[in-house]
N, C-alpha and C positions, 0 to 999 in steps of 0.2 A: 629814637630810642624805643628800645619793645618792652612795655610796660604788663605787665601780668597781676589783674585783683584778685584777690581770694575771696568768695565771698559761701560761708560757709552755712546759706544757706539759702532756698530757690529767692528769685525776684517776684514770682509772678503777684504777691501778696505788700500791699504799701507800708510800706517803714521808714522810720525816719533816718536811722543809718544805713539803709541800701538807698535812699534818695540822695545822700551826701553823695553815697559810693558815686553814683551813677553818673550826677554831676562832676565829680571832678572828673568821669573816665569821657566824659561828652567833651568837656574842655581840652581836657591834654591831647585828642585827638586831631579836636580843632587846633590847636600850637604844632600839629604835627608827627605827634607820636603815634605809635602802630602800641593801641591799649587793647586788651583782652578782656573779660569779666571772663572766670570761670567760677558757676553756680553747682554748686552741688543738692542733692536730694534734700538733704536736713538730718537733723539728730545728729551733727558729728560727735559732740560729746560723749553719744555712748556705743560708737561703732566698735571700738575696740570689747565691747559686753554686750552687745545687741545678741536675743535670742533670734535663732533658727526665723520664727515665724516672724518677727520684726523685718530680718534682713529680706523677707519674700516679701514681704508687703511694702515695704519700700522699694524694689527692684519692678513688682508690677505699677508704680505708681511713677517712679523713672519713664518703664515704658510708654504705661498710657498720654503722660505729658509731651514726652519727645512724640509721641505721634500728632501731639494738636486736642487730645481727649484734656477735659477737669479744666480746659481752659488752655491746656500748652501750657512751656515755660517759660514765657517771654515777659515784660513787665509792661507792656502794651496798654495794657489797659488800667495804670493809673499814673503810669511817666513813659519820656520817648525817650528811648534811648540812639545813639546816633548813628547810622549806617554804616558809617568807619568805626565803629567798636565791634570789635569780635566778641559773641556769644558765647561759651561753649556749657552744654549742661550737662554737668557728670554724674556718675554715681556718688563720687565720693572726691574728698582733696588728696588719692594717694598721688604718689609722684607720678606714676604712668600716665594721668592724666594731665597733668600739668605740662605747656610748652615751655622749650626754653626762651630765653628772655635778658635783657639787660635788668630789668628789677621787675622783685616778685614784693606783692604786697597784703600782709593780713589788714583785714579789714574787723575781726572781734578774735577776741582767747582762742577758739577753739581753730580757727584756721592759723594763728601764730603757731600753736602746738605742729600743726603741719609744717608749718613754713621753715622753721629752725632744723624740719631734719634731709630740707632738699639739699639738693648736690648743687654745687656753683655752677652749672649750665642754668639753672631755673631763674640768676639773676641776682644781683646785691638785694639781701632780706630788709625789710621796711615792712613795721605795724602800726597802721592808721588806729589810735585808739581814742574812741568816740564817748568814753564814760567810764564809772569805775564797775565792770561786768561783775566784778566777785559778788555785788550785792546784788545781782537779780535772782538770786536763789538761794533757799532754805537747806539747801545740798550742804553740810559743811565740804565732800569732799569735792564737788566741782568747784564752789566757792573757792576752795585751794589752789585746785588748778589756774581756774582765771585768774590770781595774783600771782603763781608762778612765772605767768609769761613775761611779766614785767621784766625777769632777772634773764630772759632767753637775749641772744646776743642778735638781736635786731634793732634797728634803728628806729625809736620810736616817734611818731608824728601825732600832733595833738591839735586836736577842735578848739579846744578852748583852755584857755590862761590856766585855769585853776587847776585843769591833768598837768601842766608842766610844772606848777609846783607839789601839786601832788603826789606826781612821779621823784620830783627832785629832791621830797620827806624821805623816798628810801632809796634813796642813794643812784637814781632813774635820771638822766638826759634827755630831752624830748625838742623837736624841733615844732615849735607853735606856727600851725598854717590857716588856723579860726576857718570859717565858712561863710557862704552872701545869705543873700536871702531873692537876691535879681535874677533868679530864674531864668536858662534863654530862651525858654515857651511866654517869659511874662506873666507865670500864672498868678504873682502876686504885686497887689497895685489899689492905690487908694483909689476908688469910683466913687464911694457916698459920701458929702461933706461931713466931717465930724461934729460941727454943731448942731445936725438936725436929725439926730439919731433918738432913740427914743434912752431915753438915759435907764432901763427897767430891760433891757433884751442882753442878756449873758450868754458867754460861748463856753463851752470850756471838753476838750479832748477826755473820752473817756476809752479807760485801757483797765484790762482783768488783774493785771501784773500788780501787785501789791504796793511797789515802789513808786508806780505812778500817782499813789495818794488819791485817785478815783471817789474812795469812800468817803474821803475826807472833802472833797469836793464836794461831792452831794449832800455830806452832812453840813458844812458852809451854807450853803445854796436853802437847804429846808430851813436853817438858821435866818437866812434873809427872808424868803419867803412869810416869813410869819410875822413880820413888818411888812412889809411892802408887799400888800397883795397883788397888785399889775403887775406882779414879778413874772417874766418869761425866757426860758431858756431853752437852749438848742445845745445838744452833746452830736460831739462825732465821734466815728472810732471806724477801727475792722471787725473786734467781736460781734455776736450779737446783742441787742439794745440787754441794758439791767432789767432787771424783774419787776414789777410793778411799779412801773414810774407812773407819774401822776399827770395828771393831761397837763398841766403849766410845761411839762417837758418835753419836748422833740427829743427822735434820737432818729441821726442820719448817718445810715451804715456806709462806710466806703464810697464817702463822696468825691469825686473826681476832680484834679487840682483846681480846675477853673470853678464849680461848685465851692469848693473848699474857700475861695476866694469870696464871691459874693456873700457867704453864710458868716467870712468874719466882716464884711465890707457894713452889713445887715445888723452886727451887735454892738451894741457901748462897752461891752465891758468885755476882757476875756479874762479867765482864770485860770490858771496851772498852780495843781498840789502837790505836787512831785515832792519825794523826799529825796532822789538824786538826780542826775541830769547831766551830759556832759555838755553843750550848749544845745540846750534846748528848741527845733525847733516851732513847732508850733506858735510859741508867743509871740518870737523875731515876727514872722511871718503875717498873726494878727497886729502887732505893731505896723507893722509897714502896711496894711490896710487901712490902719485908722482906729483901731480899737484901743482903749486905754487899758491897761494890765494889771491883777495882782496875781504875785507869785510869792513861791514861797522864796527863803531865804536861803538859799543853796548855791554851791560853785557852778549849778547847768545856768544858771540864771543872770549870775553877777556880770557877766561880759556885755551884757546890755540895759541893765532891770537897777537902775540907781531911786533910790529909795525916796520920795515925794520931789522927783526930777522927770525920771521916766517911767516908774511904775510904783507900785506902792507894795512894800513886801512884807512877808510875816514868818515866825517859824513853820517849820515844816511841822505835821502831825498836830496842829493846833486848828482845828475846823474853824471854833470861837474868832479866835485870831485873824484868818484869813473872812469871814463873814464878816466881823468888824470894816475891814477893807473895801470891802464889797459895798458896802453901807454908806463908806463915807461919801463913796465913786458916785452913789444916785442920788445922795444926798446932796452933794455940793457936784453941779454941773460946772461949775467955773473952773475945779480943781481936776474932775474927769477930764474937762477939754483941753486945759492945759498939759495936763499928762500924755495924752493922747497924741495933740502936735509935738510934743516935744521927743517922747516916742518915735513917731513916725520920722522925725527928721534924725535922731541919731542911728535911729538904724540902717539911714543910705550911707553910714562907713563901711558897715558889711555888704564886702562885692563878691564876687563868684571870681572876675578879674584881677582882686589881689589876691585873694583866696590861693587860686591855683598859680599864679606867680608866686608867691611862696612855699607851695606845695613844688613846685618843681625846683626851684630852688635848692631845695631840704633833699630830693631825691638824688640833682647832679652834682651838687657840692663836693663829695670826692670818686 
């Protein structure tokens, strides 16, 4: 079957939903299907309003990448993607670029918006939806449109539990395909025993996006610190590091998966503040290393984060609350290590192998 992803915006930069993308299009390959990525430049949201000088600086930055300048557009350099996936990097998601296909699929709102007005040679329409987009911006009028696509006549696929009830509050069908965390590079894998971590070493992702609760992380974290002085933390992210962090804190830019791997194998505790999340991965991920977790109390999280079983959760926007958390993890090592195995072993449910057994599933069904 010739499967075509929409993916509406470049690879070459690490994400959490272009790493789902990427994985299922590695997989369905390997089952034997002929899968395409096509990446476009970025901003689609506002190409239909993009000024004059927008559309030029986006069009020299097309070229420069297709020629190998700024890094190329390949995602190379922080996931493989597999030799039997076709590449293609566009200007834009108009149809002229798009091949035809037995099914086309958006991967976030703004390539749905494309997707709903190809012509049936481009393939049966299908939108992978990884979270609820209307909330990642202040926009009321993108906001809008990211909820409109739900009502667009595509067949929607979902990450996690809580979009297909979500979707199913307005009136939305969604075919539930969840995601692994097993990797086929292996890049994530317990190495350090979990008893003999230093119970005082925190991880915790940090991102500019307001919804990833960042700030509220930090303010947690300065909140523990001022108990427990041996307190030592390490953030990641792709932006650059926050503005006067304090020497107790590392910040590692764009650490590379297998890095990624050691640095949670390295901390007792991971933290996510998120105020939304469609299944979240980072945590899965430090789970399955060995890290014991607190998160917040949201639908990205509930698919794995069962509350003083596998992780210990709080409201969202409650710094207090989640520091609390944090406290009790250093405080009581018996309850962190317990957390931590138990963690680790419920998250070998999530496979990449049923994952995409169900994703293909939900595609050929009719």
């Amino acid at each position: 079957m010739k499967i075509t992803f929409l993916c509406p915006m470049p690879l070459y930069n690490p994400v959490g939903g272009l790493k789902v993308v990427i994985e299922y299009a590695n997989r369905l390959a390997q089952r034997g299907h002929c899968v395409t990525l096509v990446a476009a430049t970025g901003n689609v949201p506002y190409d239909r309003q993009a000024t004059s000088q927008h559309k030029i600086k986006r069009a020299l930055l097309f070229l420069l990448r297709s020629l190998g300048y700024k890094g190329g557009y390949k995602p190379d350099q922080w996931i493989r993607l597999a030799q039997s996936v076709r590449l293609l990097w566009r200007p834009s998601l108009d149809v002229r670029w798009i091949p035809d296909a037995d099914v086309v699929i958006a991967t976030a709102w703004e390539s749905a918006e494309w997707a709903a007005a190809y012509p049936d040679s481009k393939g049966r329409k299908f939108y992978l939806i990884q979270n609820d987009e209307s909330a990642f911006t202040s926009d009321p009028v993108l906001s809008q449109r990211a909820q409109a696509t739900w009502k667009l006549p595509l067949k929607k696929l979902v990450t996690g539990k809580w979009l297909q009830t979500f979707l199913a509050s307005r009136g939305e069908s969604a075919c539930w395909v969840s995601q692994g965390v097993d990797y086929q590079d292996g890049y994530f894998s317990l190495m350090h025993p979990i008893d003999r971590r230093s119970p005082t070493t925190v991880i915790m992702m940090y991102h500019t996006m307001p919804w990833k609760g960042s700030a509220d992380g930090l303010a947690a974290l300065n909140i523990v610190k001022q108990t427990v002085d041996t307190l030592t933390v390490r953030l990641f992210g792709t932006p650059n590091a926050p503005p006067n962090l304090p020497a107790w804190i590392e910040y590692v830019q764009n650490p590379p998966q297998r890095q990624l791997c050691e640095l949670y194998n390295a901390s007792a505790i991971f933290v996510s503040p998120s105020w939304v999340e469609g299944m979240a991965l980072p945590p899965a991920e430090a789970m399955q290393c060995g890290a014991a977790v607190c998160l917040t109390q949201i639908g990205g999280h509930t698919d794995y984060g069962i509350h003083q079983q596998t992780a210990l959760l709080s409201p969202p926007r409650k710094p207090e609350a989640l520091a609390a958390n944090i406290l009790q993890l250093i405080e009581n090592p018996q309850l962190r290590i317990q957390l931590a195995m138990n963690g680790h072993q419920y998250i070998q449910r999530f496979t990449w192998e049923s994952a995409v057994k169900k994703f293909e599933q939900c595609i050929t069904a009719d």
